[in-house]
C-alpha positions as a Markdown table, in Angstrom:
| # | Residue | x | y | z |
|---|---|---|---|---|
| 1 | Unk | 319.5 | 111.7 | -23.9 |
| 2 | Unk | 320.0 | 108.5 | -25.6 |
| 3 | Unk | 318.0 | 107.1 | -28.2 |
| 4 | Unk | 316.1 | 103.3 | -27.2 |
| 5 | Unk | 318.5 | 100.3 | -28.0 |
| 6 | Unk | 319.5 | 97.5 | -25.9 |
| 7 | Unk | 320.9 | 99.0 | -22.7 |
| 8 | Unk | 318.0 | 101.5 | -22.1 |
| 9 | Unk | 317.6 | 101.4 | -18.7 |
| 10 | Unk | 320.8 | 101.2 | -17.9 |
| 11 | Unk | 322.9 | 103.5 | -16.4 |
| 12 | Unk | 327.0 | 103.9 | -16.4 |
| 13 | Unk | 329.2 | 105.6 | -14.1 |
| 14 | Unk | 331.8 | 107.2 | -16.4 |
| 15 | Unk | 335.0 | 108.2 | -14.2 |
| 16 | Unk | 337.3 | 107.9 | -17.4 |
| 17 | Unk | 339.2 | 110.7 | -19.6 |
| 18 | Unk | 341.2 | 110.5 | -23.0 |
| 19 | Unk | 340.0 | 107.6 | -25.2 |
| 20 | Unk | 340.1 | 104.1 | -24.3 |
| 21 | Unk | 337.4 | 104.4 | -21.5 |
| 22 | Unk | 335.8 | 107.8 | -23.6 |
| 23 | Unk | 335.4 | 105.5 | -26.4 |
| 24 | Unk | 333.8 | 102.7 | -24.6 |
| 25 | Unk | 330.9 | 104.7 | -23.2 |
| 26 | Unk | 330.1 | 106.4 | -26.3 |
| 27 | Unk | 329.5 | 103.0 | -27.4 |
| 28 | Unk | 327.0 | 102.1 | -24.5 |
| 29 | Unk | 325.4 | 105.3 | -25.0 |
| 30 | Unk | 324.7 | 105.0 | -28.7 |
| 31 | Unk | 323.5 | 101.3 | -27.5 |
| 32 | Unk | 320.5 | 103.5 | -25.1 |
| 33 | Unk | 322.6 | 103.8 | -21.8 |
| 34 | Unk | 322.8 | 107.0 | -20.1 |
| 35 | Unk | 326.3 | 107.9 | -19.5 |
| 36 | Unk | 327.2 | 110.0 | -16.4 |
| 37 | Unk | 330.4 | 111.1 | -17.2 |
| 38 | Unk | 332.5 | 112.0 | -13.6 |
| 39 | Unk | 334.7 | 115.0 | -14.4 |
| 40 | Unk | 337.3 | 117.0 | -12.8 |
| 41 | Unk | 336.6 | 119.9 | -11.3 |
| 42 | Unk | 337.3 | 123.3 | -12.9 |
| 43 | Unk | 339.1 | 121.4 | -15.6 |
| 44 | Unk | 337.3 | 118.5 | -17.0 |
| 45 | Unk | 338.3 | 115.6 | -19.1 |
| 46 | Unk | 342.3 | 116.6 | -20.3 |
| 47 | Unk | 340.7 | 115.7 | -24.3 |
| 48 | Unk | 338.5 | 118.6 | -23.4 |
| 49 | Unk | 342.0 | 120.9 | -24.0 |
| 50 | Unk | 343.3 | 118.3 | -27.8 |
| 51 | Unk | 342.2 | 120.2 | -30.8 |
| 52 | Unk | 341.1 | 120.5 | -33.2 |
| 53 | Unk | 338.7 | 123.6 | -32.0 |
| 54 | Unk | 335.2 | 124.2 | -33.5 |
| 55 | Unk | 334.1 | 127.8 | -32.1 |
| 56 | Unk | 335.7 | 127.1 | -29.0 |
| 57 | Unk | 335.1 | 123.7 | -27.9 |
| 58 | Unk | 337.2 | 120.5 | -28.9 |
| 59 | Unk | 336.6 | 118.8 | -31.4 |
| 60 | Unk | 338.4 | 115.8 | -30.4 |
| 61 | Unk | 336.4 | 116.0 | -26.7 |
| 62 | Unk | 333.0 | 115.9 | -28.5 |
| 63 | Unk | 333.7 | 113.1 | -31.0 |
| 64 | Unk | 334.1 | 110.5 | -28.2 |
| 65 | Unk | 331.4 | 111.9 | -25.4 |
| 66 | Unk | 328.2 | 112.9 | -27.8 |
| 67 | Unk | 325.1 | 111.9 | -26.0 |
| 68 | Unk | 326.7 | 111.8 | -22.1 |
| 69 | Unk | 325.9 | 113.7 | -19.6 |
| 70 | Unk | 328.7 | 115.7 | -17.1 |
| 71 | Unk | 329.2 | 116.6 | -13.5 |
| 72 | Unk | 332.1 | 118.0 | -12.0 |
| 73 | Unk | 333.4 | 116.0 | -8.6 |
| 74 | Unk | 336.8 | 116.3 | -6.8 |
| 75 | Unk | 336.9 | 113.2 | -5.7 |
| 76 | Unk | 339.7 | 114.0 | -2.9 |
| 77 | Unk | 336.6 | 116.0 | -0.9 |
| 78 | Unk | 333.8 | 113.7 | 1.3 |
| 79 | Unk | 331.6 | 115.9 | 0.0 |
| 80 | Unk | 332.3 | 114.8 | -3.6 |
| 81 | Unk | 332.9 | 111.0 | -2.7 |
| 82 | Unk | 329.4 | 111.2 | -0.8 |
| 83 | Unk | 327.6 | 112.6 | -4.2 |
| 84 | Unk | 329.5 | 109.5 | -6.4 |
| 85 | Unk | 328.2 | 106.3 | -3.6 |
| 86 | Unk | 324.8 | 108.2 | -4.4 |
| 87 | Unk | 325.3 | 108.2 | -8.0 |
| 88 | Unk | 326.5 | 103.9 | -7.7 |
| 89 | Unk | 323.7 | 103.6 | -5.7 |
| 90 | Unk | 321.7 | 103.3 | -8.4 |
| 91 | Unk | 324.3 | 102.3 | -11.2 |
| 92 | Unk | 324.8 | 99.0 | -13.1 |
| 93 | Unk | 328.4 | 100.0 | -14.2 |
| 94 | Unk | 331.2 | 102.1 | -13.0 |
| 95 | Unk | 334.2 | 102.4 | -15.9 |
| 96 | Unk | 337.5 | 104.1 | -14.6 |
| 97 | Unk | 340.9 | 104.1 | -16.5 |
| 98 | Unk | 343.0 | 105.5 | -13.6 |
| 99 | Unk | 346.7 | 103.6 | -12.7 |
| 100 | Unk | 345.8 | 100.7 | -10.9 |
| 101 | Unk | 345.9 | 101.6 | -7.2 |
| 102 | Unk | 344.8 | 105.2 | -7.8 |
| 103 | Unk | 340.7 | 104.4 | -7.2 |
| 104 | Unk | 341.8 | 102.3 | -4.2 |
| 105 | Unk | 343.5 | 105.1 | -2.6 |
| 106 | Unk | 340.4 | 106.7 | -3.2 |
| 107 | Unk | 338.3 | 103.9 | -1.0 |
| 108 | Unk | 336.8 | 103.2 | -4.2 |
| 109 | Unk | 338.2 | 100.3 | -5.7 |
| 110 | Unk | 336.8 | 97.1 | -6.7 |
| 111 | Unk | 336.9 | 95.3 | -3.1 |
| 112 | Unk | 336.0 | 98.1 | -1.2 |
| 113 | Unk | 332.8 | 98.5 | -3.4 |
| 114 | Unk | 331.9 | 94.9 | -4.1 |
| 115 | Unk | 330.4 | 94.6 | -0.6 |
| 116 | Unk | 328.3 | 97.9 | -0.8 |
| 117 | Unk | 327.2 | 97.4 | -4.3 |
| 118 | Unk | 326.5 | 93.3 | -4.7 |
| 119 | Unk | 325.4 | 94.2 | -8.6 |
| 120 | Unk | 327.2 | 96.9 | -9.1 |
| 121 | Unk | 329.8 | 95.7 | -12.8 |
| 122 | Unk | 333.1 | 97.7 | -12.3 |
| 123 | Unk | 335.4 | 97.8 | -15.3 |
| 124 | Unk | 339.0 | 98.8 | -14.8 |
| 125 | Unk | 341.0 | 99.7 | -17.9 |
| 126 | Unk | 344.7 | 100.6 | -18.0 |
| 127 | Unk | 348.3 | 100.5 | -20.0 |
| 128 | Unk | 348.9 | 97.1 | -18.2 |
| 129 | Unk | 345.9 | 95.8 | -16.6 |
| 130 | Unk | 345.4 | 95.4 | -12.2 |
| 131 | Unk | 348.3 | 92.7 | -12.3 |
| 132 | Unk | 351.6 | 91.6 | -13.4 |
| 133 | Unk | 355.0 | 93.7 | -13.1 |
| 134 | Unk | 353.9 | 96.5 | -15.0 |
| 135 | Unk | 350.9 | 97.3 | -13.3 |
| 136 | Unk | 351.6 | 100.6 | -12.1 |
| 137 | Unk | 353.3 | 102.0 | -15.3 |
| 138 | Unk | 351.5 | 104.7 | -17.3 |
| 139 | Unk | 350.8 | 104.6 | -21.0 |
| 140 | Unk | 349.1 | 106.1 | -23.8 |
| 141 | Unk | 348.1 | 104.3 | -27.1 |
| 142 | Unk | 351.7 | 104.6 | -28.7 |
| 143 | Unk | 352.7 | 102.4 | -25.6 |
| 144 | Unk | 350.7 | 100.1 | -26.4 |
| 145 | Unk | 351.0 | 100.0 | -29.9 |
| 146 | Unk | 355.1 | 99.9 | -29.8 |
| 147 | Unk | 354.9 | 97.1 | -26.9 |
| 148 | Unk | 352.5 | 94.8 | -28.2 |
| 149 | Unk | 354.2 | 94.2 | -31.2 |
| 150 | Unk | 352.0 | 96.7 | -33.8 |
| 151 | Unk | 354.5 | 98.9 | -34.6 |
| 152 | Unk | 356.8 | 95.8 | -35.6 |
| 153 | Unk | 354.5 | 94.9 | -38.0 |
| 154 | Unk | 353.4 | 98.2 | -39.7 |
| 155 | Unk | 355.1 | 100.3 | -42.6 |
| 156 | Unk | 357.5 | 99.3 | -45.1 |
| 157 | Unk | 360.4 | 97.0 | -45.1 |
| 158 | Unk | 363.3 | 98.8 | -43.6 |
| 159 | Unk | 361.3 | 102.2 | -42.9 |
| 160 | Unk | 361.1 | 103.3 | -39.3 |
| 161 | Unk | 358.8 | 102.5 | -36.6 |
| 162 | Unk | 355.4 | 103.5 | -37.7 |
| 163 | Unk | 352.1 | 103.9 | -35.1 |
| 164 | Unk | 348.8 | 102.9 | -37.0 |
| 165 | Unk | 347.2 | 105.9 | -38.4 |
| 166 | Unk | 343.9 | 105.6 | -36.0 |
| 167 | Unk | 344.9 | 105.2 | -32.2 |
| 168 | Unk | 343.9 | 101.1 | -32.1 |
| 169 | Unk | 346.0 | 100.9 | -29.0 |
| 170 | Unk | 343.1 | 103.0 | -26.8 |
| 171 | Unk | 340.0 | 101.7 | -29.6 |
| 172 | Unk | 341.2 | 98.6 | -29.1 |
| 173 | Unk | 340.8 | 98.3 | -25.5 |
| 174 | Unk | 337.8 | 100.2 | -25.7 |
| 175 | Unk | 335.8 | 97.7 | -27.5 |
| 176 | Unk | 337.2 | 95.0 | -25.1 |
| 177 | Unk | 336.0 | 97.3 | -22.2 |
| 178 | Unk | 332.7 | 97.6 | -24.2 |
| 179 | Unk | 332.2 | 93.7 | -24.8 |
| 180 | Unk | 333.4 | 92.8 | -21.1 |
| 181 | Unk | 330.2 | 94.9 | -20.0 |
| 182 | Unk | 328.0 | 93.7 | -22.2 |
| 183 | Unk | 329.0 | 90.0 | -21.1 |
| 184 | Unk | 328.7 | 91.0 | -17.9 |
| 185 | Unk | 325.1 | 92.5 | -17.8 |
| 186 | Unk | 324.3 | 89.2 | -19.6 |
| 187 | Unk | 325.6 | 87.0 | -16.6 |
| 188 | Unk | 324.0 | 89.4 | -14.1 |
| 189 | Unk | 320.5 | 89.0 | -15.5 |
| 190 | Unk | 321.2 | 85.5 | -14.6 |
| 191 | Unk | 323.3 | 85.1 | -11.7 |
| 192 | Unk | 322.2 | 89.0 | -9.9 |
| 193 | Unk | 325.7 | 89.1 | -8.8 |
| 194 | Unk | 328.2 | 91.8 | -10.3 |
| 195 | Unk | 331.9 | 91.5 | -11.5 |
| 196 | Unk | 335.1 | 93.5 | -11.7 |
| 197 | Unk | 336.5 | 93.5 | -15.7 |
| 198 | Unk | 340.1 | 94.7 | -16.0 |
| 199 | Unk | 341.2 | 95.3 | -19.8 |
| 200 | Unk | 344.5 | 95.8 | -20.2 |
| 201 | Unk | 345.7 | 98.2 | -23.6 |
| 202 | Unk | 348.9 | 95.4 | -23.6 |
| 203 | Unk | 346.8 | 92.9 | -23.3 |
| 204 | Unk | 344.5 | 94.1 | -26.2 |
| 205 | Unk | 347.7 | 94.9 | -28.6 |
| 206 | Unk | 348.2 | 91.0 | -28.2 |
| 207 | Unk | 345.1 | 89.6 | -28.9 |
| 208 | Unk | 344.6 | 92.3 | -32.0 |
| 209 | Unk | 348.3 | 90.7 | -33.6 |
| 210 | Unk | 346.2 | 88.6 | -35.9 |
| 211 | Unk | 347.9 | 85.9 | -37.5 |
| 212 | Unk | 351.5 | 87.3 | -36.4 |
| 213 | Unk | 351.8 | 85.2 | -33.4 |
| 214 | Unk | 350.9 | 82.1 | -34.8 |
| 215 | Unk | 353.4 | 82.8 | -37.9 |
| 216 | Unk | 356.1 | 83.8 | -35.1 |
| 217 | Unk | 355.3 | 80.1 | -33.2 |
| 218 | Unk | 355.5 | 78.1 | -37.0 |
| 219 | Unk | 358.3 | 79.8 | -38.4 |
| 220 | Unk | 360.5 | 81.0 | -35.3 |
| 221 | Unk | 360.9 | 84.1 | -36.6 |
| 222 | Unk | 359.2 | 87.6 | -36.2 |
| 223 | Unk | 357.0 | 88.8 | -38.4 |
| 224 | Unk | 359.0 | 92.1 | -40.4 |
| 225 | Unk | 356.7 | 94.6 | -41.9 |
| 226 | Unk | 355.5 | 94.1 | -45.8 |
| 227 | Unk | 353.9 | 97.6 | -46.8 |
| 228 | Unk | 350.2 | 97.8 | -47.7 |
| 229 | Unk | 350.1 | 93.8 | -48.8 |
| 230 | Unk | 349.0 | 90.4 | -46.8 |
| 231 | Unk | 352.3 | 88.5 | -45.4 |
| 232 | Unk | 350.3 | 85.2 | -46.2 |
| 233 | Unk | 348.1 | 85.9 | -49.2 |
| 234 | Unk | 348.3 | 87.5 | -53.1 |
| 235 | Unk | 347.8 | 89.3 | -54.6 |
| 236 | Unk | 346.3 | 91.3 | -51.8 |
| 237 | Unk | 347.5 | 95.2 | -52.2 |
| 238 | Unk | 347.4 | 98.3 | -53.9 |
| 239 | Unk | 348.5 | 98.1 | -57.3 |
| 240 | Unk | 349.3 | 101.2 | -59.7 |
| 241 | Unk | 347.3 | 102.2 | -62.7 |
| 242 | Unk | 347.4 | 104.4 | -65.1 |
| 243 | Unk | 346.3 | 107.4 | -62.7 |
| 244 | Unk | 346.5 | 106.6 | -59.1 |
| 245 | Unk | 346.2 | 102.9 | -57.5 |
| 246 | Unk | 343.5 | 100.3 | -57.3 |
| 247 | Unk | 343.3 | 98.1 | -54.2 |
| 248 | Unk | 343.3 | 94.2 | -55.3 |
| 249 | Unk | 342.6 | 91.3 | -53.0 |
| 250 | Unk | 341.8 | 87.5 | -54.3 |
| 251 | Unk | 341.6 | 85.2 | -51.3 |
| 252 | Unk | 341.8 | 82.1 | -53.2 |
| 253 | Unk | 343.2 | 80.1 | -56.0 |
| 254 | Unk | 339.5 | 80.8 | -58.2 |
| 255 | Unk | 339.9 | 84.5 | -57.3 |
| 256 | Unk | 342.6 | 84.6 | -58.8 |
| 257 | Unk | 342.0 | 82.4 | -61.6 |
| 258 | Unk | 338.9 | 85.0 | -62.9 |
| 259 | Unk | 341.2 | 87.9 | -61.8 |
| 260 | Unk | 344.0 | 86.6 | -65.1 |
| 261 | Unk | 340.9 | 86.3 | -67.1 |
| 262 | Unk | 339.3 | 89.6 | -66.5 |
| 263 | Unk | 342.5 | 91.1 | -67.1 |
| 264 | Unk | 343.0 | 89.2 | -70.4 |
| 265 | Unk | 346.2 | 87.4 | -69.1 |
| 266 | Unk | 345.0 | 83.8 | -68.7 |
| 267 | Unk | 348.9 | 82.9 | -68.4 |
| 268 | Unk | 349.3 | 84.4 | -65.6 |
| 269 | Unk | 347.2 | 81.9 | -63.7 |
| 270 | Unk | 348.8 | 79.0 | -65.4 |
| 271 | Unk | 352.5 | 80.0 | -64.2 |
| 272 | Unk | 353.7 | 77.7 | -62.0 |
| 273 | Unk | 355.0 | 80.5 | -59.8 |
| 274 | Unk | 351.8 | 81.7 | -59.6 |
| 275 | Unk | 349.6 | 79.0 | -59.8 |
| 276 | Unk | 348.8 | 78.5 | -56.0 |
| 277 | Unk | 348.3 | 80.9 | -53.1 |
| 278 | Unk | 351.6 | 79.6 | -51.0 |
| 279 | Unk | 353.4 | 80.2 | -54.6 |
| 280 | Unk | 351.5 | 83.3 | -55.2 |
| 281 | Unk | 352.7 | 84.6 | -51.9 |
| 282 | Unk | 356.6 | 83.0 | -52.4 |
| 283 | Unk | 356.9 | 85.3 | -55.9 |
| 284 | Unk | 354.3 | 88.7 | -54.6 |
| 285 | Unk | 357.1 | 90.7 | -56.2 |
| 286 | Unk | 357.3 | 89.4 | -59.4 |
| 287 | Unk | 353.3 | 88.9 | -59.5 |
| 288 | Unk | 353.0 | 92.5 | -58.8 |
| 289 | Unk | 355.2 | 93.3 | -61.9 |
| 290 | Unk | 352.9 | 91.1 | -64.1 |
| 291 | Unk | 349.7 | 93.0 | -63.1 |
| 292 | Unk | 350.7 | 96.5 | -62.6 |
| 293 | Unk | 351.8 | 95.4 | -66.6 |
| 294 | Unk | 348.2 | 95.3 | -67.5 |
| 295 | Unk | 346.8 | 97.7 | -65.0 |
| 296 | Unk | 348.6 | 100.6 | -65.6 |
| 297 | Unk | 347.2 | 101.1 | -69.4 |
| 298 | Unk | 344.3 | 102.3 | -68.0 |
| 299 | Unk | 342.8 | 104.5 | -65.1 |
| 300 | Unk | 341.8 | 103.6 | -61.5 |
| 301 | Unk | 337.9 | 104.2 | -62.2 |
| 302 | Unk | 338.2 | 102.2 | -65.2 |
| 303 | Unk | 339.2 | 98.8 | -63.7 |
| 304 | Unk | 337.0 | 99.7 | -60.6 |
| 305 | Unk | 334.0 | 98.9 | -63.1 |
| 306 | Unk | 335.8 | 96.2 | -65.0 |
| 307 | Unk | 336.7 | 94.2 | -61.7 |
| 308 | Unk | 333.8 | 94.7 | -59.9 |
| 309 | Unk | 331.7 | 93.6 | -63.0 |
| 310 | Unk | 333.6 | 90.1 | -62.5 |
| 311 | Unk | 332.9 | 89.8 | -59.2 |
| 312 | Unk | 336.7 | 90.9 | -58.0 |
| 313 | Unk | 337.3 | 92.5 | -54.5 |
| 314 | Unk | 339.1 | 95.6 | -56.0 |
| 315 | Unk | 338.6 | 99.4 | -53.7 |
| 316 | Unk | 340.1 | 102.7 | -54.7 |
| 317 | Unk | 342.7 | 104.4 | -51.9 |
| 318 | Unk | 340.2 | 106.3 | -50.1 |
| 319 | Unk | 341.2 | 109.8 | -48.3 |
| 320 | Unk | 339.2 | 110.7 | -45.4 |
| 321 | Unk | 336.9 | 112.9 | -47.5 |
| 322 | Unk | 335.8 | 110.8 | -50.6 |
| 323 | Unk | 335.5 | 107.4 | -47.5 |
| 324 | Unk | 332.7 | 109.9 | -46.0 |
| 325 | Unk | 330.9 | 110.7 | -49.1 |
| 326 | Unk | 331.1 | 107.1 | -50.4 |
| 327 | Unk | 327.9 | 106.2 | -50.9 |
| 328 | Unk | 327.9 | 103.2 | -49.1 |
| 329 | Unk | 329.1 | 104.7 | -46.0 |
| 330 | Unk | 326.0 | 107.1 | -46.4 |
| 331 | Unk | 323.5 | 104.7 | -47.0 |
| 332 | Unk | 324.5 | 102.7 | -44.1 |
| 333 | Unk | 324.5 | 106.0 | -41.4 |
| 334 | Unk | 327.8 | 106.0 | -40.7 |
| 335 | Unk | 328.2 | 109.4 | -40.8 |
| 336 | Unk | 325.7 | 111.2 | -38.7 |
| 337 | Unk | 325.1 | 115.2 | -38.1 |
| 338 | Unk | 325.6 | 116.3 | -33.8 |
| 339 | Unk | 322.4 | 117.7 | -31.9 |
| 340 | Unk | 324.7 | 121.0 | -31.5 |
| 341 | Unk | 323.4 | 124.7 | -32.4 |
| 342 | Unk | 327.0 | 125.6 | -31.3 |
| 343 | Unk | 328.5 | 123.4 | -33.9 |
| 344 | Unk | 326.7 | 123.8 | -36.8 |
| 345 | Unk | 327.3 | 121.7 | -39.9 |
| 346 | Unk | 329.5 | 118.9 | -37.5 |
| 347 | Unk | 328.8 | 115.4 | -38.4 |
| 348 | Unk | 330.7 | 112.4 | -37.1 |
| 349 | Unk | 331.0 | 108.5 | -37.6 |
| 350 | Unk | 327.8 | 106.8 | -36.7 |
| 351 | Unk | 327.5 | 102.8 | -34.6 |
| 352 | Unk | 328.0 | 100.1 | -36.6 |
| 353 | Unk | 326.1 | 98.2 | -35.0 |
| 354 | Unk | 322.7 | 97.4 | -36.8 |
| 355 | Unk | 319.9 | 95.7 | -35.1 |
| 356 | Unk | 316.4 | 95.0 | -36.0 |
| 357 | Unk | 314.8 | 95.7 | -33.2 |
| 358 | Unk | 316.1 | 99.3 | -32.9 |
| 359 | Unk | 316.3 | 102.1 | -35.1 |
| 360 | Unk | 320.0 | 103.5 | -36.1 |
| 361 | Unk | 319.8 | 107.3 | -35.1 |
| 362 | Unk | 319.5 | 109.7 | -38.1 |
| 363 | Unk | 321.9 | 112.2 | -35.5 |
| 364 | Unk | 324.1 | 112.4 | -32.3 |
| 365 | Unk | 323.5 | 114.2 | -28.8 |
| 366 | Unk | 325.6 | 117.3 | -28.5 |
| 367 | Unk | 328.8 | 116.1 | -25.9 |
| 368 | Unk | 328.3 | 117.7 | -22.4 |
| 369 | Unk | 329.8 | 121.1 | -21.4 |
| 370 | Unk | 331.8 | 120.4 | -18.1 |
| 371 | Unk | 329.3 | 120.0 | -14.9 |
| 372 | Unk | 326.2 | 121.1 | -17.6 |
| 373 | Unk | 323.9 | 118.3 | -16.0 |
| 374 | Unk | 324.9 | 118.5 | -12.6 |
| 375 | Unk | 321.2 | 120.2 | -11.1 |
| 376 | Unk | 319.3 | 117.4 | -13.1 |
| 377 | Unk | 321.6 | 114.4 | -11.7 |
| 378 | Unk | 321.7 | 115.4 | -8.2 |
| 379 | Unk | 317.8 | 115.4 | -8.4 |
| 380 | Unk | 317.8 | 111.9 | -10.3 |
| 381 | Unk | 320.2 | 110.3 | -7.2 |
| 382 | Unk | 318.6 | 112.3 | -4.2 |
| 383 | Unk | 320.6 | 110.9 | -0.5 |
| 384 | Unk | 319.1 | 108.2 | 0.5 |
């Protein structure tokens, strides 16, 4: 089970599969909800078959449904559809992330439930959202991420398309999903009336552009992709050294200023091309040919000490391996061993979300086997 945080006590009606919904419960249940993950029969959540495989079971599966609980319903049988209204009985939330029309279909969608179930918070989340013209297409994160403008915006200048390496599309409207509850529960406590939340992955890739609609609405045009640096501020980008490449960023004119210093190039700072952020920005190619000048005579670890002494904001390129061992990561919990005898040695990313009033889990629940709690939750929701 969950350990305490806020939502203890409550209790989520999982019918989602993949990622986006997936992803949002694992949130509430690292936050203390239990999670009742709805599964289809015989075959489960379709992640349960995406690889990679750890002594049988998938890896990708477990990472986004530790600490849930599963039970396997066909929800085209009475039979089935009678066990779920006893499971929403006694829910706060129901998640789904069918095509619009599909739960309705079903006689489970948000009108036909709102009557039944006055409290009852049901949050919908799809490609496109419950309205608008493409309501009833499918998608999947690279959808989303080639539609809402992403993929526009990521890569090199005149490289090909490129999808952002972690699947933002689906995480994306995930943490939406996860908010909209949250606010939800918060104007239920006060108002004991529920709500339907529809996220749309679309709508999500929008709202995630950052800056690059505003630029588009200043400047007319559409923001082109500019490699690993900021469109809008320098330096702010990986730069090479002597042995690999040392991430710089100076968000301001002073930043900089202490960055020349440090570096023993006062004149840098003083160049009228460089002199200003705007300017900076205007010449980031030349700029980048002045420091990788001074950079380059020594070694990534070196500067990383002689920056960071100054105060600079300066990283090293991270692979997956050395960002898990970092020992800041550590320190903060973010990467926690699974509750698993079956996967032995498995650690994944911990919450981070740190509150005072709760304790940040030193480990994760194992993920369900398909329909493993089944006996326990029909005994938790007897008929009424």
């Amino acid at each position: 089970m969950p350990a305490p945080g806020p939502l203890s006590g409550i209790t989520v009606i999982d019918l989602t599969r993949v990622l986006a919904g997936p992803f949002c419960t694992m949130i509430l249940a690292d936050l203390g909800a239990r999670v009742i993950k709805v599964e289809q029969t015989g075959k489960g959540d379709d992640s349960r078959a995406y690889g990679p495989f750890i002594n049988g079971k998938s890896g990708y599966f477990v990472a986004q449904n530790r600490g849930k609980e599963s039970i396997a319903l066909d929800l085209k049988q009475p039979e089935d559809i009678a066990i779920l209204h006893r499971l929403l009985a006694k829910a706060d939330v129901l998640i789904e992330n069918f095509r619009p029309g599909t739960m309705e279909r079903l006689g489970l969608g948000w009108d036909q439930l709102k009557a039944r179930y006055p409290q009852l918070i049901y949050a919908a989340t799809s490609g496109f959202g419950q309205t608008g013209p493409y309501a009833d297409r499918p998608a999947y994160d690279v959808i989303a991420q080639a539609m809402g403008g992403l993929m526009s915006v990521t890569g090199h200048e005149g490289g090909p398309p490129t999808r952002v390496g972690s699947s933002i599309g689906d995480l994306g409207a995930g943490l939406f999903t996860a908010l909209g509850i949250s606010s939800a529960l918060f104007d239920r406590a006060r108002t004991g009336k529920g709500m339907q939340i529809d996220v749309a992955m679309l709508d999500c890739q929008i709202a995630l552009l950052e800056n690059a609609v505003i630029r588009y609405y200043a400047t007319g045009q559409s923001p082109k992709p500019v490699g690993a640096r900021h469109p809008s501020i320098a330096p702010f980008e990986p730069y090479r050294t002597e042995d690999s490449h040392i991430v710089i960023a100076c968000g301001n004119d002073e930043l900089f200023r202490r960055l020349a210093r440090t570096l023993g190039r006062p004149d840098i700072a003083a160049d009228p091309r460089f002199a200003e952020n705007a300017r900076r920005s205007d010449n980031v190619l030349a700029l980048k040919t002045f420091l990788e000048e001074v950079l380059q005579d020594h070694t990534t670890e070196h500067w990383l000490g002689v920056l960071g002494a100054a105060g600079i904001p300066c990283a090293p390129i991270n692979d997956v391996a050395h960002a898990c061992a970092d020992p800041q990561v550590v320190a903060r919990n973010m990467i926690v061993p699974l509750r698993d005898d079956a996967l032995p040695g498995i650690r994944l990313a911990g919450l981070p979300i740190k509150m005072s009033a709760y304790p940040d889990a030193p480990d994760r629940p194992a993920a369900p086997d398909l329909d493993a709690d089944r006996a326990r939750i029909l005994a938790d929701f007897p008929p009424s």
